[in-house]
N, C-alpha and C positions, 0 to 999 in steps of 0.2 A: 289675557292677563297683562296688564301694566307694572313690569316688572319697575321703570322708573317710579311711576307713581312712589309705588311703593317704595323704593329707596329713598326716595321724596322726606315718606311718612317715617322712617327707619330712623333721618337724619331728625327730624322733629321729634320722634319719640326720644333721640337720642339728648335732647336738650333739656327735655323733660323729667329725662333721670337725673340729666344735673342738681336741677333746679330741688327734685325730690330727697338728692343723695345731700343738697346742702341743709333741707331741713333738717335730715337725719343726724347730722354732725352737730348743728346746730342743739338737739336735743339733747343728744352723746356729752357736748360741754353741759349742759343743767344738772345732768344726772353724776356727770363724773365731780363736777365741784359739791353736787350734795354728798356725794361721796366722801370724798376729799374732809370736807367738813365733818360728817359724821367720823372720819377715823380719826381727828385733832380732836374732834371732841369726848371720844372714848378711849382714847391709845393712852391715859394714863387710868381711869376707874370705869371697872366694867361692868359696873351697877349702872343698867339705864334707867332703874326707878328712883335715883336719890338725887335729891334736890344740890349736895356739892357744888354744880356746876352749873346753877342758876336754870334749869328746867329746859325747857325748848326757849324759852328765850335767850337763854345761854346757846343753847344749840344756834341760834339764828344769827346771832352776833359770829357766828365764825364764818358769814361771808361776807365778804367786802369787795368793793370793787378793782382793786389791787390783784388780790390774788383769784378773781374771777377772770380778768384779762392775763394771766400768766397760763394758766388751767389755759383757757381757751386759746391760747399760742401754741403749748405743749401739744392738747388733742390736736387740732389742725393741721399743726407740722407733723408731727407724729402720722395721721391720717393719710396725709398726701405723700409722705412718704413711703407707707406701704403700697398705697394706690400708683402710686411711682413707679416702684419696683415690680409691682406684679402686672402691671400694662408692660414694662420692656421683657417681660417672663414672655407675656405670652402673647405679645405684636411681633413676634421672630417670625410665627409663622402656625400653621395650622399641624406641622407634624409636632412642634414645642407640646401638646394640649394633647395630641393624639399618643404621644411617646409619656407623656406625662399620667395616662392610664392606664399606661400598660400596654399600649399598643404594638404591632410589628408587623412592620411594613409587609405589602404581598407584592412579590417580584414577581415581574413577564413570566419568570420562568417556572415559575412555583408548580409542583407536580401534583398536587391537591385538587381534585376533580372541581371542591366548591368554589375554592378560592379562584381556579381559572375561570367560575362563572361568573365569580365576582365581578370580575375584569374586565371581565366582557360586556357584563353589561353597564359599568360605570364608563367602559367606554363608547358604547352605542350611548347612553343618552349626553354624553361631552360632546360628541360629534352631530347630534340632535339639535343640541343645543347651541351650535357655534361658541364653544367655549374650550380653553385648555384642560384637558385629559387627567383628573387631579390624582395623584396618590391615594391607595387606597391602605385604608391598615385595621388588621384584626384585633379586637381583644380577645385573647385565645382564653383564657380561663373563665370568660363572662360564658354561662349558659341561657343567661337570660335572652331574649329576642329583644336587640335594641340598635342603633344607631346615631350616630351623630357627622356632622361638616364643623370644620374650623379654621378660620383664617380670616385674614382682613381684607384682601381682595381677591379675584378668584386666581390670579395668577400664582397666590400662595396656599390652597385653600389644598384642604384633605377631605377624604370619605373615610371614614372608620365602621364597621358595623361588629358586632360579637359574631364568636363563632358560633352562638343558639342562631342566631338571624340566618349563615350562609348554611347549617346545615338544615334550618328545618324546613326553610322559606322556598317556594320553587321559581321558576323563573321570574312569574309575570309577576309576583306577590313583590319578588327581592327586585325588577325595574319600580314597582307602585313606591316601594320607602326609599330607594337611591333618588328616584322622581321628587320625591319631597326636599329630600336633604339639598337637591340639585337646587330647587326654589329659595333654599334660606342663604345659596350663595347669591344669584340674580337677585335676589329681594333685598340686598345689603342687609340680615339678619345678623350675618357672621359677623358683621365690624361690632353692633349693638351688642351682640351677647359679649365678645368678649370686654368691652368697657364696662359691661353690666357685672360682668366676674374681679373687674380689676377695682372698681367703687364699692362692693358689696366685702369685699376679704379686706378694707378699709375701715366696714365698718365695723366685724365680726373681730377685728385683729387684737381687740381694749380686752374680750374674755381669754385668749390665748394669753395674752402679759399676766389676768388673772391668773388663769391657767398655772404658769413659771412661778406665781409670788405661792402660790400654796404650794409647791414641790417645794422652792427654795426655803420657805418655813418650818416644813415639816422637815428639812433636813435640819437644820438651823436648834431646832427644838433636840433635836437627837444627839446633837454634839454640843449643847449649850448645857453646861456647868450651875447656871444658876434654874431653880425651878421658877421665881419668883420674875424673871424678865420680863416686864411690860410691854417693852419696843419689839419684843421679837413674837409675845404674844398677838400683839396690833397686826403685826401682820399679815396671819389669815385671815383677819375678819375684811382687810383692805383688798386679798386675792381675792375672798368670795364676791366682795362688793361687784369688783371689776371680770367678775364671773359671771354676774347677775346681767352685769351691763352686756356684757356679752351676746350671751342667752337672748335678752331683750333684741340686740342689733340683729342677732341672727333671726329673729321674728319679722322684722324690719325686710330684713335681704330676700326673707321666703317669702313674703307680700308683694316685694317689688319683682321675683322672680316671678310667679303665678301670675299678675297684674300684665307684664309684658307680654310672655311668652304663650298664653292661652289663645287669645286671637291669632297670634300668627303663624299658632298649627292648623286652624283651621284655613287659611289661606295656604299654608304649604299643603296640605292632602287637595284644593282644588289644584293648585297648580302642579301634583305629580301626576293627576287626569289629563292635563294639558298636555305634558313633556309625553306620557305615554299612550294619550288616547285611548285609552282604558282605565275604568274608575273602579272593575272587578279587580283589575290587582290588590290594588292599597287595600281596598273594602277585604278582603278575602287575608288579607298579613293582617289587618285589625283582627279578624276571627279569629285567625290562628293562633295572636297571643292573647287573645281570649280563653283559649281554653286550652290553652301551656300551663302548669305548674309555676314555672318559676315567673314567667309575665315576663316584663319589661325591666326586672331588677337587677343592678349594676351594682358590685361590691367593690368596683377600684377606689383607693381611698381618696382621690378625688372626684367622686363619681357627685356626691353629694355638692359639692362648691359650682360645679358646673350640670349642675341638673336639668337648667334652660335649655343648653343648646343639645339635647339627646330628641330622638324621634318618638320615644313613649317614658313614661315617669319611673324615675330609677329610685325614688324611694319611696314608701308609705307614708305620704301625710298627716302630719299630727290633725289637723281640718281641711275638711273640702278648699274652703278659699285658699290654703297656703300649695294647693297643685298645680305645679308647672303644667299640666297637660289637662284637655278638656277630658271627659269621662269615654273610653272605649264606644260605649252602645251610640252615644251623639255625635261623635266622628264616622261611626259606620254609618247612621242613619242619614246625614246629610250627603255622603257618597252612594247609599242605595236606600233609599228610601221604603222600596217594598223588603225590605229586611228582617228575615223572621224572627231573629231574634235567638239563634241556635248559633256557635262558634264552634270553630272545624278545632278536633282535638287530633294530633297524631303522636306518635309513641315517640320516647323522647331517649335523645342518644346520653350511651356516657364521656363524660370528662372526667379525665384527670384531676384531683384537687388540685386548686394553686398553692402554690409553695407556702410555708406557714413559718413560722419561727418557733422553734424549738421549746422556747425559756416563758415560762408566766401562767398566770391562772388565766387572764385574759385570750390569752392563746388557746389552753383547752378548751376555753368557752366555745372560741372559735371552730375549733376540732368538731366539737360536739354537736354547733348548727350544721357542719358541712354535713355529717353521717347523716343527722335527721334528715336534713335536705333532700341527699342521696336516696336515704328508705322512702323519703314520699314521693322521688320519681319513679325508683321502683315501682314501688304501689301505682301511680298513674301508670305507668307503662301498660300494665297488668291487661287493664279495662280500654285501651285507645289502641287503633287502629295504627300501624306504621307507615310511615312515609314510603313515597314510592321510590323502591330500591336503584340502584346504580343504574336503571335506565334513565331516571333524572336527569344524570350527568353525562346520557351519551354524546349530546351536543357535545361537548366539551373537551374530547379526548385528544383532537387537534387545535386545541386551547381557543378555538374561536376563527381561527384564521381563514378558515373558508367561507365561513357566512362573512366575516369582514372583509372579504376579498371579493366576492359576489357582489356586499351592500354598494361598499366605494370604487369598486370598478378598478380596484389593482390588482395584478400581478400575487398568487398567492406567495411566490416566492418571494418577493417583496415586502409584502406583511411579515413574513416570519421575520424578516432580516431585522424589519422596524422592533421583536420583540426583544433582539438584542442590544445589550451597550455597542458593541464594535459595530452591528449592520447598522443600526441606527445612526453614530457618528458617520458611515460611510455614506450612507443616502443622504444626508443633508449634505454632505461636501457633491455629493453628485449634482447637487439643484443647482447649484454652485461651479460647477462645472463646465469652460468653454467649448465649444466644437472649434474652433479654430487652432489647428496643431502646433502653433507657437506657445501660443497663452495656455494651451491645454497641457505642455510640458513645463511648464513655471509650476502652473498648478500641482501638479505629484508631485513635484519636488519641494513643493508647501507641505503636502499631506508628508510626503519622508521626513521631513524635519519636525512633525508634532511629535514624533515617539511613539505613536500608539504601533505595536507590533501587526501586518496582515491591513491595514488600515488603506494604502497606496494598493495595494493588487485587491483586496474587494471593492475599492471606489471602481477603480478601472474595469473591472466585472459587473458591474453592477449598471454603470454610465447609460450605458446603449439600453437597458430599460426603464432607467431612471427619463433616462433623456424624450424617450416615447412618447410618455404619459401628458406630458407637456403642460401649459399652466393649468390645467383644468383639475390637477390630482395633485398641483405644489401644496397645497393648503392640507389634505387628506393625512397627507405622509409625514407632514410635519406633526401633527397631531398625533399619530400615530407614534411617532420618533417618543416623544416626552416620555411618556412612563419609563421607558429602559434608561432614558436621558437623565433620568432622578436619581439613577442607581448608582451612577460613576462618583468617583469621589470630588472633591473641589479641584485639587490639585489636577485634576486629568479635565474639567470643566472648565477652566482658566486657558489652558492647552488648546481643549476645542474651539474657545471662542476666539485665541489670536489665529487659530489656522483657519478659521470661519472669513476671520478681517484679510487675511494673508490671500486668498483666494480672492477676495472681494477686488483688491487691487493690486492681483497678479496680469488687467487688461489696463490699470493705469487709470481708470474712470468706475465711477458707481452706477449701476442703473437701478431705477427704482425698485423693482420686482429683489433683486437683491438686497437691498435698506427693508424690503417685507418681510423676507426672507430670516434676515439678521434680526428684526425686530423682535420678531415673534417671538424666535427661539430666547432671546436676552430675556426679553422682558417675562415669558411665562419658565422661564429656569432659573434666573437672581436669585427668587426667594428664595429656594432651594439649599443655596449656597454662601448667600452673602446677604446682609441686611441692609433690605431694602425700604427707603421711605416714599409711601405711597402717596399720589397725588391729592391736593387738599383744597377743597372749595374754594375760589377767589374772585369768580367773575362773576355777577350777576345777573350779568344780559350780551348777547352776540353784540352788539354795537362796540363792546370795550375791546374784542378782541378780532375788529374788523378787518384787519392787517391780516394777520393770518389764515380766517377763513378764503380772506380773497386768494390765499397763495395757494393753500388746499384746494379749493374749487376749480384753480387754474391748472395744477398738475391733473387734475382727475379730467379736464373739459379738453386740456391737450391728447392724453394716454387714453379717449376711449374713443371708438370705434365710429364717432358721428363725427359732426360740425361742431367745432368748438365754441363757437361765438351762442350757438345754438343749447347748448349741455352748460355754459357758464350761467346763461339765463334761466335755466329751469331750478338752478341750486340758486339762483338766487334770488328767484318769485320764491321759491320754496320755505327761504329764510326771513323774507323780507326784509332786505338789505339792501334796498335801493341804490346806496352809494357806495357798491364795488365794483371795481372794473377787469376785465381778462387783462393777465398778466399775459406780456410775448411768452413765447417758448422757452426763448435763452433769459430769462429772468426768472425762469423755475426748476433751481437747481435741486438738487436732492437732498442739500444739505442746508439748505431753504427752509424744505418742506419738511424736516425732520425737527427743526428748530421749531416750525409753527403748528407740527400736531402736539408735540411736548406741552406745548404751550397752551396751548386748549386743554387739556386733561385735567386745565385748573377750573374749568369749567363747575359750576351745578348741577347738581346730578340734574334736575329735569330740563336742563338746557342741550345735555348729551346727546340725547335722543332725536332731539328733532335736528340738531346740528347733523346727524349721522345721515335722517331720512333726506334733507337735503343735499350730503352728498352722493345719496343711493338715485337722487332724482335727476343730477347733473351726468352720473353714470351711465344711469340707463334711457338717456334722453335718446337716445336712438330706436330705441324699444325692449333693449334687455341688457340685461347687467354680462358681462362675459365676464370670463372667468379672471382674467388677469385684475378685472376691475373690481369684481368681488374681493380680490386678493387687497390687494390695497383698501379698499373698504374696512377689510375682517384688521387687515393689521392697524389702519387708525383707530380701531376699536378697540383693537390691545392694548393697545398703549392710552387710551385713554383709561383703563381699568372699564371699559363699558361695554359688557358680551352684548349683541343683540340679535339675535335668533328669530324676531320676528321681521327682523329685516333683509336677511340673509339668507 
């Protein structure tokens, strides 16, 4: 699977919405000035059959070009200001969108048998993936089986799945839809949907104004003294118009949801076959919300605005073409083709109602679907088979730690520490960590001065296995570190990264593996805590930013294991770049090479990749990538926003 490609096509689809959303607008202004007109021309007699007011030819006289260009300033601005506002909502990050449904987050420590499987296995395929370790968060009151990914790049990106998905799902089934969700972060899905969300609540926003003008009249009418008010009569009929309009956009947005996002579930189920090498899982989680009662449906109240970016369809299509998702039975058949055609039904657990509000008929309504709800899962219970009890979850009881410790070749005692905030901070200050008993006592006395209580005497416990493991595991445990890494607050996140830098030049010099070190962790924790701006297409061919590859090619032809003159040349047949040349040693400083991979990140996206494979080519010109050099690899890649797993 070419995940570039496909981010390729992500960024072209992405131009393509423009160009769609500008028709849209464009329409938005015809309808809203017939509008417009239509309420000057009825807002004083609300007789549309009498001739008064010179017929439709009177009606036509009240557009002119005047107030069609004001209208169409007003919608515009208007428009790009919503669209404004709801792209800085929800480019903050991918827990904005996930917390914005209700979500809640699942911590290392969480005692929840599912939810530690969750974890485990969103971190076996991050770590599959060469990618950072994302946040995971439940919607605890959704019973439906669904999922969703959000974020702009993966370094900010989340997994959410409901709690129908982690209790009903078993292992292979819940890696088959992580696997999926995994694909719409490498397939630049996530940046697409969310502009798709932030153009589309731009154009839906004209019936919400409707919306407000018929409250405000109906009040208006209520406390209005005269029966006989014209102006205040006009305007519901102006709400409803811009009601209609509404309606209409929102026609508009379901078209352009279903239009995008259908194809590229079918591309996410191929590539959660890739991620997990098994196409039984996904095929076998299609079955099972097959013949679930509740399906795939999501009641958060904005489950509907972002419908695109879930794993199955959260609501019932007014028509086939306005569905986000391809039909269950053709998802399944293109992943098992001999498929009988029978879906695995098992007994379905209970939930809690989600919390309702007291006050309204509207609310009893609500009361009244949940009970029905309730009695037809009863009833399904009745006749279906239960899920296989709490042996499920025996994996699980040591929250993952030993199979993770087995898979990556560390220390179980170690893994646990990575599941805490405090073990976590401590093992990256360990990576960090001189052997030399000068520098080595600066150092603690960096870590004494961050504050964090126990922080100095677990590094110094911890060092001597830390130190063991040597670069071949620096990359595993920092991966590992993240998730707990997420949990701390900013303020103690601020704290880590100067005692990080404090360490760094407690020997008075940086060495590369260090600036990797430091990278990683900055750049896939930022989002987390501060707003960060992602890097943005600029270059359109290696020639323009031949400077800096030469500088990258030369750190990497120095720092590996062969002939330098020899590894400068293989990355640079590889790029075809005839006119670079190996930089000396002492002219590839770290603070060189950190200024020229920045600088590359400005890259296109399909230029990323092969820039990458020719530094994978320069590395391994001796015959294998080792591990320090992998390192450096993986963290150019981070910092480029460019995971790549098939290189790695």
């Amino acid at each position: 699977m070419d995940f570039f490609q496909h981010q390729d096509n992500a960024r072209r689809n992405s131009r393509l919405l423009v160009l769609v959303f500008s028709l849209a607008v464009f329409g938005l202004i015809l309808l809203t000035n017939a509008a417009v007109a239509a309420f000057l021309y009825f807002g004083d007699d609300f007789n549309v059959y009498s001739g008064s007011r010179g017929g439709w030819a009177g009606f036509l006289s009240y557009f002119n070009l005047e107030r069609f260009g004001l209208i169409g300033l007003a919608v515009t601005g208007t428009v790009a200001l919503v669209v404004l506002f709801r792209w800085m909502q929800l480019s903050s990050g991918g827990k904005v969108v996930a917390e914005a449904m209700g979500g809640r987050r699942i911590l290392p420590g969480s005692d929840d048998p599912a939810e530690r499987r969750c974890l485990n296995v969103v971190e076996e395929l991050a770590l599959a993936a060469n990618m950072p370790v994302p946040a995971v968060y439940v919607l605890e009151h959704e019973r439906g089986i669904n999922a969703f990914a959000a974020g702009i790049v993966p370094a900010d990106a989340v997994v959410a799945v409901t709690r129908g998905a982690i209790d009903h799902f078993k292992r292979a089934e819940l890696q088959g839809v992580i696997g999926h969700e995994f694909s719409h972060i490498l397939n630049g899905d996530m940046r697409l949907n969310i502009r798709l969300a932030a153009l589309l609540k731009g154009i839906t926003f004209v019936g919400d104004v409707g919306y407000i003008l018929l409250r405000s009249s109906s009040s208006a009418r209520r406390s209005s003294s005269s029966s006989r008010d014209n102006g205040a009569a006009a305007l519901p009929i102006l709400g409803m118009i811009l009601c209609v309009l509404g309606w209409l956009g929102g026609l508009i947005a379901d078209f352009l949801r279903a239009a995008i996002s259908r194809q590229r579930e079918y591309l996410a189920d191929a590539s959660a076959v890739q991620f997990t090498r098994d196409n039984e899982g996904i095929a076998d989680a299609l079955k099972v919300i097959g013949g679930y009662v509740p399906g795939t449906l999501v009641h958060a109240a904005r489950a509907a605005e972002m419908s695109h970016i879930f794993f199955g369809q959260v609501i019932h299509p007014l028509w086939q073409g306005f569905a986000t998702h391809p039909p269950l039975d053709t998802r399944i058949q293109r992943l098992e083709p001999s498929w009988n055609g029978e879906y695995i039904s098992r007994k379905q657990r209970h939930y809690p109602n989600p919390p309702i509000d007291s006050g309204g008929e509207s609310n009893q309504g609500a009361r009244a679907l949940i009970a029905a709800a309730a009695a037809a899962a009863g009833l399904a219970s009745a006749t279906t088979p239960p899920l296989a009890p709490d042996a499920e979850f025996a994996d699980e009881t040591d929250g993952g730690e030993a199979e993770t410790s087995q898979r990556e070749d560390i220390p179980l005692a170690l893994v646990r520490h990575c599941r805490e905030p405090l073990g976590a901070q401590a093992i990256l200050s360990c990576l960090l960590l001189h052997a030399e008993p000068e520098v080595y006592q600066r150092q603690m006395a960096v870590l004494a001065e961050a504050g964090a209580r126990g922080l100095p005497e677990l590094a110094h416990t911890l060092y001597p296995g830390v130190h063991a493991l040597g670069a071949p595991r620096r990359l595993p445990l920092i991966e590992l570190c993240l998730p707990a890494l997420r949990a701390i607050s900013p303020g103690q996140y601020q704290r880590l990264k100067q005692c990080l830098l404090g360490l760094i030049k407690a020997d008075a010099r940086t060495e590369l593996f260090e600036w990797c070190i430091y990278q990683l962790v900055r750049h896939y924790l930022d989002p987390e805590f501060v707003q960060v701006r992602p890097s943005a297409p600029r270059y359109r061919k290696l020639k323009q930013v031949k400077s800096q590859i030469e500088m990258v090619l030369s750190v990497l032809a120095h720092e590996g294991g062969g002939e330098a003159e020899a590894a400068f040349a293989a990355g640079r047949n590889e790029l075809e770049l005839p006119g670079i040349e190996l930089r000396p040693r002492e002219q590839c400083s770290v603070a060189g090479f950190s200024e020229a991979v920045h600088e590359l990140a400005n890259l296109y996206p399909l230029l990323k990749p092969r820039l990458l494979k020719g530094m994978v080519e320069a590395a391994s010109e001796d015959g294998r990538l080792s591990p320090a050099e992998r390192e450096i690899v993986a963290s150019i890649a981070a910092v480029m926003d460019c995971p790549a797993p098939e290189l790695l």
